[in-house]
MDAnalysis code that builds the backbone (N, CA, C; Angstrom):
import MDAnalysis as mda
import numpy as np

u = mda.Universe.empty(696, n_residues=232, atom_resindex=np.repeat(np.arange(232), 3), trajectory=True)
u.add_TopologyAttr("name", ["N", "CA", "C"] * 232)
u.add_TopologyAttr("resid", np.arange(1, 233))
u.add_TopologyAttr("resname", ["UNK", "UNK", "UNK", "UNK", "UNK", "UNK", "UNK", "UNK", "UNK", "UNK", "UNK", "UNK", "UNK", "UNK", "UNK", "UNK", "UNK", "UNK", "UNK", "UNK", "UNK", "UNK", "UNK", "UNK", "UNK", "UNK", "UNK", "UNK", "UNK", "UNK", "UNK", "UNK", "UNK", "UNK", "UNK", "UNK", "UNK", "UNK", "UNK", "UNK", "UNK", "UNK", "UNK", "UNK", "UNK", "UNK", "UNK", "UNK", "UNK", "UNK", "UNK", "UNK", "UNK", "UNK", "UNK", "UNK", "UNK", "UNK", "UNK", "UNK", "UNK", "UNK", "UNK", "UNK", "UNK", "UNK", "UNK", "UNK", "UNK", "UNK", "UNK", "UNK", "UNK", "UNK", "UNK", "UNK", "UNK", "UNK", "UNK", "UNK", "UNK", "UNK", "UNK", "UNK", "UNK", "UNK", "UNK", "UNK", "UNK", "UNK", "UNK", "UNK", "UNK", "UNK", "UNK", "UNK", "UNK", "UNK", "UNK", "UNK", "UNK", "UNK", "UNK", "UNK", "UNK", "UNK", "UNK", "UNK", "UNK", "UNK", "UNK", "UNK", "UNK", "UNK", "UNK", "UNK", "UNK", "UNK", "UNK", "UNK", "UNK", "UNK", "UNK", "UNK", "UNK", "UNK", "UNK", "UNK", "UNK", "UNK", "UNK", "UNK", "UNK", "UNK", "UNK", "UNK", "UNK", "UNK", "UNK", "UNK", "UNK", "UNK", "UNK", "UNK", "UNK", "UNK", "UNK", "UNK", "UNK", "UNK", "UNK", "UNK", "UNK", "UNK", "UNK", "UNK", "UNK", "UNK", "UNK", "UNK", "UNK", "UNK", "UNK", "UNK", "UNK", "UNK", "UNK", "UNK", "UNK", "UNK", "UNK", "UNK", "UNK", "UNK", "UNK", "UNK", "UNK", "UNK", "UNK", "UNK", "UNK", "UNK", "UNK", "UNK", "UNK", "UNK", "UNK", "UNK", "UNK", "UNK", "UNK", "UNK", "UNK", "UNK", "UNK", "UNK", "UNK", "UNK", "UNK", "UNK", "UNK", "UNK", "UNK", "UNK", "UNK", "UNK", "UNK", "UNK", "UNK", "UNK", "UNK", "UNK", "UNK", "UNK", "UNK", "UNK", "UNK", "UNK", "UNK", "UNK", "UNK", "UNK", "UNK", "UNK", "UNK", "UNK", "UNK", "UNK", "UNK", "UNK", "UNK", "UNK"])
u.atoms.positions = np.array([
    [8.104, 65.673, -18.992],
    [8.278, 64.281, -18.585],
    [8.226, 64.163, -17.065],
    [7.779, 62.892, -16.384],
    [7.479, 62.398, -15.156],
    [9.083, 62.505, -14.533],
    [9.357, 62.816, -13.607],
    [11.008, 62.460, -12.900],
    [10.448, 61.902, -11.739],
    [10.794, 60.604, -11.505],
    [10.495, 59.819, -10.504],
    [11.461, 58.928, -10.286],
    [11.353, 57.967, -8.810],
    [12.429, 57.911, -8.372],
    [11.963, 55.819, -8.192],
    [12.782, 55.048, -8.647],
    [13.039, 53.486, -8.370],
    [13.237, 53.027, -7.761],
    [12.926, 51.949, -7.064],
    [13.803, 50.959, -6.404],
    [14.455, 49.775, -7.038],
    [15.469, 49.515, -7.383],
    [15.868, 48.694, -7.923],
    [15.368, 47.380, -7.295],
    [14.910, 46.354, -7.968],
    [14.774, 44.914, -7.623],
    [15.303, 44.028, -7.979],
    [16.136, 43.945, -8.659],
    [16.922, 43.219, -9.852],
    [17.674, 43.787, -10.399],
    [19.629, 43.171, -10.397],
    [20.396, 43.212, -11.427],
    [21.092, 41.926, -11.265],
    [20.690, 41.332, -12.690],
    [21.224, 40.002, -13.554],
    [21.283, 40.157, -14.746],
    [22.904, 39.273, -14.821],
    [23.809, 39.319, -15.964],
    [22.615, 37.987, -16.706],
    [22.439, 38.187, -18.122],
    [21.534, 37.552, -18.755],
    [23.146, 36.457, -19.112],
    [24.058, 37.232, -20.003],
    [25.287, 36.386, -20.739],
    [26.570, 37.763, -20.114],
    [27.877, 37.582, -20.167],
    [28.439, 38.321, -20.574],
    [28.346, 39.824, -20.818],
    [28.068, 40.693, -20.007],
    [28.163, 42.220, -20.732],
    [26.558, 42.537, -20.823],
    [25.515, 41.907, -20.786],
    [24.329, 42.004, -21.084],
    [23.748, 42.219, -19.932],
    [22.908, 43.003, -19.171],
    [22.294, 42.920, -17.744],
    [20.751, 42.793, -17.838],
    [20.160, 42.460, -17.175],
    [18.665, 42.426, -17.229],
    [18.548, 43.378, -15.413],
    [17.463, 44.477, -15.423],
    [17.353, 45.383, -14.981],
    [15.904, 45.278, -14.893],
    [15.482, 45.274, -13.330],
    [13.754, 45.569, -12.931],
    [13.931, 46.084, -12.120],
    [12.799, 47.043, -12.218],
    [12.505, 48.344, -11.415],
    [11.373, 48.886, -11.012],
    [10.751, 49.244, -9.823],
    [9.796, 49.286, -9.122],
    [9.380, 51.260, -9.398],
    [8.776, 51.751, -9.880],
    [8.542, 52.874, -10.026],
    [8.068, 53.147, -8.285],
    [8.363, 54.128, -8.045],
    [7.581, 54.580, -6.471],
    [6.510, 55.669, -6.662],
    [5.950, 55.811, -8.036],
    [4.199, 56.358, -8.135],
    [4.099, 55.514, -9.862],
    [3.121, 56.236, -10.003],
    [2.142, 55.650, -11.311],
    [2.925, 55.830, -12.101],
    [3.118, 55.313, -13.405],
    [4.185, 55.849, -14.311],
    [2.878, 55.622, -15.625],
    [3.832, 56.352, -17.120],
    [2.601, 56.272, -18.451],
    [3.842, 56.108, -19.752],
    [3.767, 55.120, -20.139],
    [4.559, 55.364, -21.524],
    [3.743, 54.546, -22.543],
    [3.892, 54.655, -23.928],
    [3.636, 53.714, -24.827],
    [4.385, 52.485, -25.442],
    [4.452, 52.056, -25.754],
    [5.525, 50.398, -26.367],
    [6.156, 50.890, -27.531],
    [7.376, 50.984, -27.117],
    [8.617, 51.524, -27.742],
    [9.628, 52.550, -27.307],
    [8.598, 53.138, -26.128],
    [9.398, 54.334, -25.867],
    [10.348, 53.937, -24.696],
    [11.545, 55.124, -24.229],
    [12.776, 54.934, -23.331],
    [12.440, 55.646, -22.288],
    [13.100, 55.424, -21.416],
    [13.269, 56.531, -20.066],
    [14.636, 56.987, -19.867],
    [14.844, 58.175, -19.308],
    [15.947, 59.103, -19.024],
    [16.799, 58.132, -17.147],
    [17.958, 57.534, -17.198],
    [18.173, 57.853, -16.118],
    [18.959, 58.973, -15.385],
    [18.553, 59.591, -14.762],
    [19.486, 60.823, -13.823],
    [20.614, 60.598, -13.078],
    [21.285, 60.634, -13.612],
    [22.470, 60.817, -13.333],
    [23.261, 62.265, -12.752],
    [22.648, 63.189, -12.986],
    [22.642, 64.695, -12.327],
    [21.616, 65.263, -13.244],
    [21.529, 66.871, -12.985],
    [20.820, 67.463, -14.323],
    [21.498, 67.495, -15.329],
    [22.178, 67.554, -15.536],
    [22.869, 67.984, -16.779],
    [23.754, 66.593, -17.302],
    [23.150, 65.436, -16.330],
    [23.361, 64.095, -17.643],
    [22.722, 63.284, -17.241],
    [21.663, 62.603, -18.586],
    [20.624, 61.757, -18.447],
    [20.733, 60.833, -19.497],
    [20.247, 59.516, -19.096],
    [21.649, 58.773, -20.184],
    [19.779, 57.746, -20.759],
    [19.560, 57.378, -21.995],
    [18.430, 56.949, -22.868],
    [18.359, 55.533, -22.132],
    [17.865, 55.021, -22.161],
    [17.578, 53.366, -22.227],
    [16.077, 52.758, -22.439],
    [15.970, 51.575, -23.430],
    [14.600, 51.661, -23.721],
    [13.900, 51.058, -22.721],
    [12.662, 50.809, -22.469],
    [11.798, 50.339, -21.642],
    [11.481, 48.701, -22.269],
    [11.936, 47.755, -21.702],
    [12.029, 46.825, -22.190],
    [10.592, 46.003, -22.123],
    [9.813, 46.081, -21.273],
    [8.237, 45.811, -20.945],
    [7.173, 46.627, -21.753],
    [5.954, 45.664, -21.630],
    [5.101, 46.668, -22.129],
    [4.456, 47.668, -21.480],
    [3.520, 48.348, -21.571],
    [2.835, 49.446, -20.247],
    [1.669, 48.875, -19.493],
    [0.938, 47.607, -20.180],
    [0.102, 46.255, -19.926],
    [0.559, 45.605, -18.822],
    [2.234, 46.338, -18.340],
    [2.853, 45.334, -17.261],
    [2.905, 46.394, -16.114],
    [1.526, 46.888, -15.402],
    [2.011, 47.775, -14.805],
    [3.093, 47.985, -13.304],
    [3.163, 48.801, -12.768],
    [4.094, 48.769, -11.517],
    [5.501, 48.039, -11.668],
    [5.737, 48.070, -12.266],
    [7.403, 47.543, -13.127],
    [8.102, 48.305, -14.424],
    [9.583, 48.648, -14.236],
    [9.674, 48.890, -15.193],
    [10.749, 48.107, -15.791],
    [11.535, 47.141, -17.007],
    [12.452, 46.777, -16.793],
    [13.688, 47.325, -17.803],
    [14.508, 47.176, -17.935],
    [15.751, 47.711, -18.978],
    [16.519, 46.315, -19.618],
    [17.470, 45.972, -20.301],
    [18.955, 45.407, -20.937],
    [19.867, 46.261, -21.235],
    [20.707, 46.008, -20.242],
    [21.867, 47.069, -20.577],
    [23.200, 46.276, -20.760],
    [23.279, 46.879, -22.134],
    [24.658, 46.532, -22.613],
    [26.269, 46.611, -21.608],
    [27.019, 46.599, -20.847],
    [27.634, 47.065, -20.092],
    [29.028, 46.189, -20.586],
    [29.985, 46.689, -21.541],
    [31.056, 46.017, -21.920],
    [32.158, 46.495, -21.044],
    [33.432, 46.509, -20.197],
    [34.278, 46.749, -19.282],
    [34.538, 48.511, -20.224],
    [34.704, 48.536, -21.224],
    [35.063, 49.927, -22.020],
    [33.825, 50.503, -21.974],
    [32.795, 50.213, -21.552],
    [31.573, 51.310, -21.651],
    [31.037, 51.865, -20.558],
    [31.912, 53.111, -20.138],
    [31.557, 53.520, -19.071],
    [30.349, 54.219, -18.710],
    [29.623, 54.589, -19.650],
    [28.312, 55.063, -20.003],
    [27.003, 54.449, -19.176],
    [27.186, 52.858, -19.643],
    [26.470, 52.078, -19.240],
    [26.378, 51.739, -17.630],
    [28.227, 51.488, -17.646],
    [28.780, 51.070, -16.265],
    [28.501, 51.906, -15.231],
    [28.792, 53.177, -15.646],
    [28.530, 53.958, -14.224],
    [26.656, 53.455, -13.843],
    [25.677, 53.067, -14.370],
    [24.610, 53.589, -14.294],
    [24.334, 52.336, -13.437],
    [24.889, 51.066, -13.811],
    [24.720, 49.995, -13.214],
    [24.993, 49.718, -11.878],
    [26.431, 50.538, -11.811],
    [27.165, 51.040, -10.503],
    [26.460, 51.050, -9.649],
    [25.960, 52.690, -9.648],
    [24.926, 53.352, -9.106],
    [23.735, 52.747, -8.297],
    [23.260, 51.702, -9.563],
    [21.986, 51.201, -9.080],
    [22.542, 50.129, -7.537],
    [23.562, 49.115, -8.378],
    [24.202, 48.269, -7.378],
    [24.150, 49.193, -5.864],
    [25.048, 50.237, -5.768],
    [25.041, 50.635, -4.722],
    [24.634, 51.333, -3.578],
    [23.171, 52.280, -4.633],
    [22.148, 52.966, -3.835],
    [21.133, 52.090, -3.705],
    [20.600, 51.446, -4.709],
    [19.697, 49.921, -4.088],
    [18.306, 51.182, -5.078],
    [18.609, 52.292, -5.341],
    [17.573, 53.074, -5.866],
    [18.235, 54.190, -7.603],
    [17.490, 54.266, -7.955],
    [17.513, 55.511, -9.296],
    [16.557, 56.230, -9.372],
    [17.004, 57.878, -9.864],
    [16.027, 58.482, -10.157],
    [16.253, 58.533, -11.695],
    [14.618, 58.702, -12.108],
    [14.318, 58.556, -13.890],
    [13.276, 59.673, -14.134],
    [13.398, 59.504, -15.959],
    [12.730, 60.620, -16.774],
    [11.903, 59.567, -17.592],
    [10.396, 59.976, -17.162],
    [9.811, 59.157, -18.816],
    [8.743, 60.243, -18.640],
    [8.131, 59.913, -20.216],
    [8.637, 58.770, -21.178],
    [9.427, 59.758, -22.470],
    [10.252, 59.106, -23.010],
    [10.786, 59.780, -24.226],
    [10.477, 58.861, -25.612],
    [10.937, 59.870, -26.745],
    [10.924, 58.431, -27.830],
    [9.569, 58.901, -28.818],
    [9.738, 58.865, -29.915],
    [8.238, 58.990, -31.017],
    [8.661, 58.058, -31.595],
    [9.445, 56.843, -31.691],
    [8.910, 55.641, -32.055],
    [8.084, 54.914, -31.580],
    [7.319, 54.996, -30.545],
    [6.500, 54.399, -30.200],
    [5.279, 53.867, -31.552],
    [4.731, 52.520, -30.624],
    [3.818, 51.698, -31.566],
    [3.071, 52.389, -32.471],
    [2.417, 52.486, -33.263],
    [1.493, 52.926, -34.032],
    [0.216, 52.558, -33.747],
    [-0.621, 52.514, -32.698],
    [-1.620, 51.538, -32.901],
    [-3.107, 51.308, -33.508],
    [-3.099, 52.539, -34.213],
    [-4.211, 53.212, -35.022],
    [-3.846, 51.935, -36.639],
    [-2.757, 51.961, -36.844],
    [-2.434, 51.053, -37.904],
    [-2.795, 49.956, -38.159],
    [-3.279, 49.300, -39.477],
    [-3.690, 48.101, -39.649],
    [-2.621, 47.178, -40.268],
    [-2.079, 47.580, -40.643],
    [-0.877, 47.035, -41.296],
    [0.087, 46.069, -40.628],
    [0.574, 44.942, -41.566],
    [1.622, 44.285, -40.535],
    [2.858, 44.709, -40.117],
    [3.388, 44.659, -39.497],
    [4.594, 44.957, -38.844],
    [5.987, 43.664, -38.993],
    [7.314, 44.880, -39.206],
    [8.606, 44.123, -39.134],
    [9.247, 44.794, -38.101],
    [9.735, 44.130, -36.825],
    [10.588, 44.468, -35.851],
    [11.599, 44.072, -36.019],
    [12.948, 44.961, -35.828],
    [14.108, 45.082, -36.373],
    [14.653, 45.425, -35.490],
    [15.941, 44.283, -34.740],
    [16.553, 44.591, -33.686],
    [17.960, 43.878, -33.642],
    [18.950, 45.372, -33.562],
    [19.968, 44.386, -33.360],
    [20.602, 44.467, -31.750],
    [21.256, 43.377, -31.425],
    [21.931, 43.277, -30.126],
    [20.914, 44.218, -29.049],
    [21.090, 44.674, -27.905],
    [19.808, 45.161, -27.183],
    [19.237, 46.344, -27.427],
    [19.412, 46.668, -28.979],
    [17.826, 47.056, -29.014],
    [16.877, 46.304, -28.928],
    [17.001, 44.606, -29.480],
    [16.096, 43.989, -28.937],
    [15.045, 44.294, -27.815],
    [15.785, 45.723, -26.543],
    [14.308, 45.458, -25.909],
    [13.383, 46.482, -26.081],
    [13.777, 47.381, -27.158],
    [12.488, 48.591, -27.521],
    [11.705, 47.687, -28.581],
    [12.052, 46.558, -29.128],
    [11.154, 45.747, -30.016],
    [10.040, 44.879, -28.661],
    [10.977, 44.343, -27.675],
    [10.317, 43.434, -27.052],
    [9.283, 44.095, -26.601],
    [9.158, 45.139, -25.998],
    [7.796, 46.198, -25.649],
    [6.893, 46.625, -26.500],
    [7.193, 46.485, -27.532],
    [5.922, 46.660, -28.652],
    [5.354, 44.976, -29.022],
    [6.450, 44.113, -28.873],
    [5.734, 42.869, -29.185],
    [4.914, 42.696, -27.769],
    [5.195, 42.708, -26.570],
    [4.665, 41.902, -25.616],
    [3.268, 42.744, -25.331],
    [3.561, 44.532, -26.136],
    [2.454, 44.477, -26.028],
    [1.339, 44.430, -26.645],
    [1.415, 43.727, -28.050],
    [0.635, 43.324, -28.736],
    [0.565, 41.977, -27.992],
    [0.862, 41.218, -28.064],
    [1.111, 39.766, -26.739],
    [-0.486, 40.280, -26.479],
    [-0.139, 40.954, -25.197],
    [-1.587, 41.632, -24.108],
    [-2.514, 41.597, -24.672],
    [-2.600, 42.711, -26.040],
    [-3.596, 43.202, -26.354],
    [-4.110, 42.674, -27.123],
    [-3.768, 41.262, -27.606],
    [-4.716, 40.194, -28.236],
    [-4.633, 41.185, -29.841],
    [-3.501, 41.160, -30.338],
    [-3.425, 42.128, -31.789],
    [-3.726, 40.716, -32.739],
    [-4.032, 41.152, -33.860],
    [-3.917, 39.975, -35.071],
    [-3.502, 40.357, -36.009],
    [-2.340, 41.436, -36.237],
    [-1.448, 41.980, -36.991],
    [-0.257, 41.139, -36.727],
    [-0.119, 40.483, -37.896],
    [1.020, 39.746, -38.208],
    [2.430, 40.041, -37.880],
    [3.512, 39.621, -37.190],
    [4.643, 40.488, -36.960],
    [5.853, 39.555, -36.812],
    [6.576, 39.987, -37.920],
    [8.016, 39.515, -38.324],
    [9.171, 39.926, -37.384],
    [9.561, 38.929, -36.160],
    [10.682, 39.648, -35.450],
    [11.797, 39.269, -35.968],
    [12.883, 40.312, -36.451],
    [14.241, 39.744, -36.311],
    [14.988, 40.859, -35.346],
    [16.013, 39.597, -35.221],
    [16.835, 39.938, -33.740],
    [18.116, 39.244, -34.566],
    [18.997, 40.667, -34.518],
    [20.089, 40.796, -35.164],
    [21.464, 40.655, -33.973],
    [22.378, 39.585, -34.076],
    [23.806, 39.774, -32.805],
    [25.315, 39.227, -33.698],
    [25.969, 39.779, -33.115],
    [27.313, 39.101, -33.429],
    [27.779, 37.439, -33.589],
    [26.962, 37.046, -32.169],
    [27.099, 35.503, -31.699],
    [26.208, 35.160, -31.158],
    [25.897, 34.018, -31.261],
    [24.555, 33.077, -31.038],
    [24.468, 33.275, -29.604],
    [25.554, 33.329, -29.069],
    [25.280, 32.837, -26.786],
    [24.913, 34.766, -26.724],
    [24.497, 35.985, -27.963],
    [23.756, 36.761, -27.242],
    [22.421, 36.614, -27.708],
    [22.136, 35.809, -27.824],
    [20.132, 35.666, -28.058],
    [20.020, 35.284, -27.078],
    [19.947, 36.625, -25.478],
    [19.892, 36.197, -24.538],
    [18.242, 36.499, -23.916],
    [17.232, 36.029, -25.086],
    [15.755, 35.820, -24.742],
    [15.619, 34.987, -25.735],
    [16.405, 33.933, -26.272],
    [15.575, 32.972, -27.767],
    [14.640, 32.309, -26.790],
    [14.773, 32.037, -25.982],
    [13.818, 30.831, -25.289],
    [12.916, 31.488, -24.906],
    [12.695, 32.904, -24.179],
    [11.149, 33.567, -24.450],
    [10.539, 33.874, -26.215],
    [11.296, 34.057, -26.578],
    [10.987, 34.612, -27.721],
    [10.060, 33.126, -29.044],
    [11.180, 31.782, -28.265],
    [10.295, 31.126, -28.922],
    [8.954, 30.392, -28.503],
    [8.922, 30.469, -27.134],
    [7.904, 30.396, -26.318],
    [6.704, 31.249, -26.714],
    [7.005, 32.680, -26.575],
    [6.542, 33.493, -27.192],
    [5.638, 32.820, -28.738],
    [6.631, 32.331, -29.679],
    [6.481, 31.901, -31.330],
    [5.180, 30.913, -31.175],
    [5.756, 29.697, -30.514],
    [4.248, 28.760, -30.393],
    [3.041, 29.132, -29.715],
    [2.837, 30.141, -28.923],
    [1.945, 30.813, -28.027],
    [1.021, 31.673, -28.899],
    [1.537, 32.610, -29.678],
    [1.037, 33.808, -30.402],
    [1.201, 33.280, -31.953],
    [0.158, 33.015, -32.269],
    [-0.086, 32.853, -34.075],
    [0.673, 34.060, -34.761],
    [0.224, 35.056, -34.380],
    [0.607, 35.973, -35.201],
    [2.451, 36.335, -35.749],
    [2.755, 36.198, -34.709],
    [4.320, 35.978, -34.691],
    [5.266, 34.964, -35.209],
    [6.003, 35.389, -36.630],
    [7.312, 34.821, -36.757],
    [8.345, 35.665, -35.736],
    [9.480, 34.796, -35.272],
    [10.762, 35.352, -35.252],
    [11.685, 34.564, -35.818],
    [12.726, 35.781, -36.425],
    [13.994, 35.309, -37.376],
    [15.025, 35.512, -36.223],
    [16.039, 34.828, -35.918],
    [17.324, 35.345, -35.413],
    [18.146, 35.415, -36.149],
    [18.948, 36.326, -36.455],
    [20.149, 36.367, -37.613],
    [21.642, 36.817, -36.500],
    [22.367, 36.026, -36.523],
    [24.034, 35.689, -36.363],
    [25.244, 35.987, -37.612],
    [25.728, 36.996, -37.062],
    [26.616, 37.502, -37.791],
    [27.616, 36.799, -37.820],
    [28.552, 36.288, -37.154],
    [29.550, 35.389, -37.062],
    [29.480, 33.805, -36.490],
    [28.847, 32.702, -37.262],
    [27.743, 32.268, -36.728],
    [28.885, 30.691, -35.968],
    [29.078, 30.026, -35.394],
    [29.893, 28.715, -34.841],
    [28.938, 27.554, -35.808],
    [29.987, 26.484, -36.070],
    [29.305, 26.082, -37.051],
    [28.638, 25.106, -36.669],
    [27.691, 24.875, -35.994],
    [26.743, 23.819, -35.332],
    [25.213, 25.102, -35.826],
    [25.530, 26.624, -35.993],
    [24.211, 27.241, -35.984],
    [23.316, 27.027, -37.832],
    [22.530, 26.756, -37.614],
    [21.380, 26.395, -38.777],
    [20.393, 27.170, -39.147],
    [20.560, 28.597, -38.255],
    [19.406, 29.761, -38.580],
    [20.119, 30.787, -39.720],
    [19.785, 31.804, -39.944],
    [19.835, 32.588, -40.734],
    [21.572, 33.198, -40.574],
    [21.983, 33.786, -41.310],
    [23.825, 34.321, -41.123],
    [23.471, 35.656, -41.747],
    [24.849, 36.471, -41.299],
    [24.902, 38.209, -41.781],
    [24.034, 39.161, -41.205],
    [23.462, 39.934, -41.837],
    [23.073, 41.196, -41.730],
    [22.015, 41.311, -41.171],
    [21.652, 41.920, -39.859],
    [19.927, 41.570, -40.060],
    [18.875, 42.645, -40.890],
    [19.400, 43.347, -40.864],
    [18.588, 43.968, -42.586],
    [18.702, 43.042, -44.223],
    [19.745, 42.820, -44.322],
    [19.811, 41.958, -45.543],
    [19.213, 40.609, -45.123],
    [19.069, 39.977, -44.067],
    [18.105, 39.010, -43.825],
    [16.625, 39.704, -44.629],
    [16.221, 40.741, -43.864],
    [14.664, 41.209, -44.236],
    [14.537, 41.220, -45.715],
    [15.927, 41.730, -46.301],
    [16.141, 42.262, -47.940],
    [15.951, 40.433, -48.967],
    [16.343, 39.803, -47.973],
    [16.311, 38.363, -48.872],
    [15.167, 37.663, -48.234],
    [14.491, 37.815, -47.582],
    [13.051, 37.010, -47.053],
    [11.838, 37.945, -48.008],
    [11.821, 39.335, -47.906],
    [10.422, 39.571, -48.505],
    [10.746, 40.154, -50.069],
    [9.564, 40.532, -51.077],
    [9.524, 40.716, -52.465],
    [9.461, 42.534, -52.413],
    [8.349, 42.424, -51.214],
    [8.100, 44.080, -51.454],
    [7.884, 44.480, -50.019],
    [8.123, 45.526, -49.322],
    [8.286, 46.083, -47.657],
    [6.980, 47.220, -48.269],
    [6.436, 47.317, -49.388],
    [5.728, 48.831, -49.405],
    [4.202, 48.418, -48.154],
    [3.905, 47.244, -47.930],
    [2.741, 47.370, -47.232],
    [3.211, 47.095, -45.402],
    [4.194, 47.219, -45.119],
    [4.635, 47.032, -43.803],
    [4.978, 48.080, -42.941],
    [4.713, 48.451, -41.950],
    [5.310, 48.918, -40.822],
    [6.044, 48.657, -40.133],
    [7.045, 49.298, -40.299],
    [8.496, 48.571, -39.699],
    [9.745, 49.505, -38.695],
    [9.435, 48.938, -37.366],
    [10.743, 48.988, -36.361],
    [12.035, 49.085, -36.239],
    [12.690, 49.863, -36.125],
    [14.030, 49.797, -36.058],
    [14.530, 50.275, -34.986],
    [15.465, 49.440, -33.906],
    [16.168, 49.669, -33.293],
    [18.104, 49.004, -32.923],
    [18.813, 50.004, -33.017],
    [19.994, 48.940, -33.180],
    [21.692, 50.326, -32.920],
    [22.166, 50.401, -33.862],
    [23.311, 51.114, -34.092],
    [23.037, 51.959, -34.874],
    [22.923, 53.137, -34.817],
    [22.923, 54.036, -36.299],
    [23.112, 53.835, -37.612],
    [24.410, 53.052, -37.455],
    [24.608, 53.058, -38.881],
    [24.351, 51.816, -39.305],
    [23.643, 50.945, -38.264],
    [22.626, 49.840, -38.714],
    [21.206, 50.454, -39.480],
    [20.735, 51.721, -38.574],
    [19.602, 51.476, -38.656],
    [19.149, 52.602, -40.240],
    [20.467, 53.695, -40.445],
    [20.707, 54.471, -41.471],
    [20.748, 53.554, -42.893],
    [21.643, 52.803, -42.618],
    [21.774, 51.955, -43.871],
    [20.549, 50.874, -44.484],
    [19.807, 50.342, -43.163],
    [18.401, 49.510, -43.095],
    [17.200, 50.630, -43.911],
    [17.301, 51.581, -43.458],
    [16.447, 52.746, -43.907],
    [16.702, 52.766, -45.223],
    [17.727, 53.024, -46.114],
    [17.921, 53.546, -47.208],
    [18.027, 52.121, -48.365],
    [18.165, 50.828, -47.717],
    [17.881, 49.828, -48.628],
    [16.577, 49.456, -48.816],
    [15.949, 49.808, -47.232],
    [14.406, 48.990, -47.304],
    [13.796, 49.889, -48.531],
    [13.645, 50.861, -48.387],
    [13.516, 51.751, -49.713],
    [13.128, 51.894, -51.176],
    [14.251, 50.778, -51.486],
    [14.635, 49.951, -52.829],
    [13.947, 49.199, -52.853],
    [12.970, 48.261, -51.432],
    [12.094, 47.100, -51.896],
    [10.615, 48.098, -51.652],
    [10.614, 49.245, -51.631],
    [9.746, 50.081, -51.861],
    [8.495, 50.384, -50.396],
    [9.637, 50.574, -49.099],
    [9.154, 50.825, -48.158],
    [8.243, 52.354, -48.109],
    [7.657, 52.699, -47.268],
    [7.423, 53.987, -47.078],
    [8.123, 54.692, -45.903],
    [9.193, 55.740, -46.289],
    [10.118, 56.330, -45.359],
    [8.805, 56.848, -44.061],
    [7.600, 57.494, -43.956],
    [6.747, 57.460, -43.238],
    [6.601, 56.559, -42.419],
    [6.593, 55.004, -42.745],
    [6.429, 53.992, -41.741],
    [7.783, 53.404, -41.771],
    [8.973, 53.907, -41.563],
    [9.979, 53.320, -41.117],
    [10.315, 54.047, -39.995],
    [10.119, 53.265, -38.388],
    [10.343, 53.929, -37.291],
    [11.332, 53.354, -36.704],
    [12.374, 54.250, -35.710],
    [13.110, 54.465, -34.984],
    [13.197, 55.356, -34.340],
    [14.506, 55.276, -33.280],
    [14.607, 56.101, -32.318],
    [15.856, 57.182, -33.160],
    [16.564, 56.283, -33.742],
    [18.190, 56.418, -34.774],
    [17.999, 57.926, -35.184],
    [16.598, 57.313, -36.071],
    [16.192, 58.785, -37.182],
    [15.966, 59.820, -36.652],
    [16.198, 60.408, -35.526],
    [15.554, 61.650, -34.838],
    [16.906, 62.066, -34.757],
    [18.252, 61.303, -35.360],
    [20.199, 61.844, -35.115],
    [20.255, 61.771, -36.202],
    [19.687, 61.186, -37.544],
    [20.411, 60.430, -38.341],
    [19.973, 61.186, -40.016],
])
């Protein structure tokens, strides 16, 4: 992998705990849509985060980082950036990346910010003018974190090819979209998953349990990708 070094250009809080993160690579960089980069934190700790852009977007790289006051994981990294104004990184990592030899339609499956290893495979079908049909859902606790619905539906009227579902787990009662699970959303919208290619990014034991139901509507464990399954 490339170890190269950033300039940070951007840190903004999207909502609450959520950060939006752009970053200036200081040489050429190469990944595919889906995959993460390593940040360095020393040698001996390099912490995942996905690449939230596509590779269509060159000389930028951007992140969403979760950063809750208990997650020091996240926090230190944000720290860092805040205060050196720079990061050094590892790419590219990740064999979930897109498939793009595939003809098949696609289901992107995202809960809370994994949303942005989905958003890099959508934006870069976006680019690349795809006409493979693609089902986004974007799975959160609470409605104020669909902190891209307004690209995303921008996105919706722009690109034919694209539905997106948002599904709200605990939903305030003014919301009118989908409620619960965002796998059991997918489990009650389609008849059969066997002809789809399908995304997963989220919590483990989101994406363990998504795996082993899609299954039952007669997925192919072959085209069920994540990052999860390489722990799980």
């Amino acid at each position: 992998m490339q170890r190269i070094k950033c300039r940070v250009e951007e840190l903004r809080e999207y909502v609450d705990t959520i950060w939006h993160v752009a970053l200036t690579p200081l040489q050429e960089v190469s990944f595919k849509p889906g995959q993460y980069l390593l940040v360095v934190m020393s040698d001996s700790d390099k912490r995942p985060f996905s690449i939230a852009n596509s590779p269509t977007r060159p000389g930028m790289l951007e992140l969403q980082i979760g950063a809750t006051p208990e997650n020091a994981y996240a926090g230190q990294v944000l720290a860092r950036m805040r205060e050196q104004g720079e990061i050094e990184i590892e790419l590219a990592a990740g064999k979930a990346f897109l498939r793009e030899e595939s003809p098949r339609p696609l289901i992107l499956m995202a809960g809370g910010t994994g949303f942005s290893y989905a958003r890099s495979i959508l934006e870069y079908l976006i680019d690349t003018g795809s006409k493979r049909p693609v089902f986004f859902y974007w799975g959160v606790r609470q409605a104020h974190w669909l902190y891209e619905q307004e690209q995303m539906q921008q996105w919706e009227r722009d690109y034919a090819p694209l539905t997106f579902i948002p599904v709200v787990q605990e939903p305030e009662a003014d919301w009118t979209g989908k409620t619960g699970l965002v796998h059991k959303a997918i489990m009650d919208d389609f008849v059969s998953l066997h002809d789809y290619d399908i995304y997963v990014a989220g919590r483990f034991e989101m994406a363990g349990a998504a795996r082993e139901e899609f299954k039952i509507l007669g997925a192919e464990p072959e085209r069920i990708f994540g990052d999860a399954y390489e722990f799980i």
